[in-house]
C-alpha positions in Angstrom: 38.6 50.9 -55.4 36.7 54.0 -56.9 38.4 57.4 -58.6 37.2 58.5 -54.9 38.6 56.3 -53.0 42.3 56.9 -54.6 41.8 60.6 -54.0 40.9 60.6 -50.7 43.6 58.2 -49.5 46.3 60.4 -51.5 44.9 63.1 -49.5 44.8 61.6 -46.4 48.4 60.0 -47.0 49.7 63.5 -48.4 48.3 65.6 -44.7 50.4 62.2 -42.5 53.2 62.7 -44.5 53.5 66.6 -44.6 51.5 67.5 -41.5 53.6 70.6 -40.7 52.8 72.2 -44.2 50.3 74.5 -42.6 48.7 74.4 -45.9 44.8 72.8 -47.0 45.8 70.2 -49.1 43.8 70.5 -52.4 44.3 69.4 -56.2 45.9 72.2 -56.9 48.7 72.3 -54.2 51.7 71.3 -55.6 54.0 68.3 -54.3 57.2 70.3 -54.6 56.3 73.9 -54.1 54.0 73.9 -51.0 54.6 70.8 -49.6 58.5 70.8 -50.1 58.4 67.4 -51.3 62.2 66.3 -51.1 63.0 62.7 -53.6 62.9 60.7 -50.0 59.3 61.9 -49.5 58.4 60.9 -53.0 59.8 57.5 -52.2 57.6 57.1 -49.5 54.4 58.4 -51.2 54.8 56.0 -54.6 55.7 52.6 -52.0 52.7 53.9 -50.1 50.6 54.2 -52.8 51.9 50.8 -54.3 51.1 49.0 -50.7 47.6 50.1 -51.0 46.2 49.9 -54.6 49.3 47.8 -56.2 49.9 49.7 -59.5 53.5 48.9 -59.1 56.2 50.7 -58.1 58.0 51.3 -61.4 55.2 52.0 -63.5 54.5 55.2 -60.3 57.9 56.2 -60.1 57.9 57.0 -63.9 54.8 58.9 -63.5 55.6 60.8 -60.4 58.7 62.7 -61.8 55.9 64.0 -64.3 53.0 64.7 -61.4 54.2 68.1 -60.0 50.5 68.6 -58.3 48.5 66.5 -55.9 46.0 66.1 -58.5 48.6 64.9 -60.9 49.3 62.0 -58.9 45.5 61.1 -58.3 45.4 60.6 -61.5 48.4 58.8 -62.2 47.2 56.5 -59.4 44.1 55.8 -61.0 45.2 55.3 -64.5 47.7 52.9 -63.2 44.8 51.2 -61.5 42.7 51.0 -64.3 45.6 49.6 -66.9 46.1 46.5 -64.3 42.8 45.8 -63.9 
């Protein structure tokens, strides 16, 4: 998949996931902040995120504790990506 294509499932993951945020979900909106993104919601995201572009679930769950913004996690996702490939 494309650097777009990661980002806009992450988006469109991120609004299922936290649809009651009442936030616009941008880069910039951060995972724990605005979206009160408990460890059980992270969980969710990095299998998710594994299901669909298979970067591996331990390699992501060693990034994600470092991504504290959506856009952090875009590009963890796509670096992962790009080191299987």
């Amino acid at each position: 998949m494309s650097a777009r294509s990661v980002e806009s499932y992450v988006m469109s993951l991120l609004s299922t996931t936290f649809p009651d945020s009442g936030k616009h979900i941008t880069k910039e909106t951060s995972l724990v902040a605005d979206l009160d993104a408990d460890s059980m919601a992270m969980v969710t995201l990095i299998f998710a995120i594994d299901e669909e572009f298979g970067v591996g679930t331990d390699q992501l769950g060693e990034l994600v504790v470092n991504c504290h913004t959506v856009g952090d996690l875009i590009s963890a996702t796509e670096r992962l990506q790009h080191e299987r490939a």
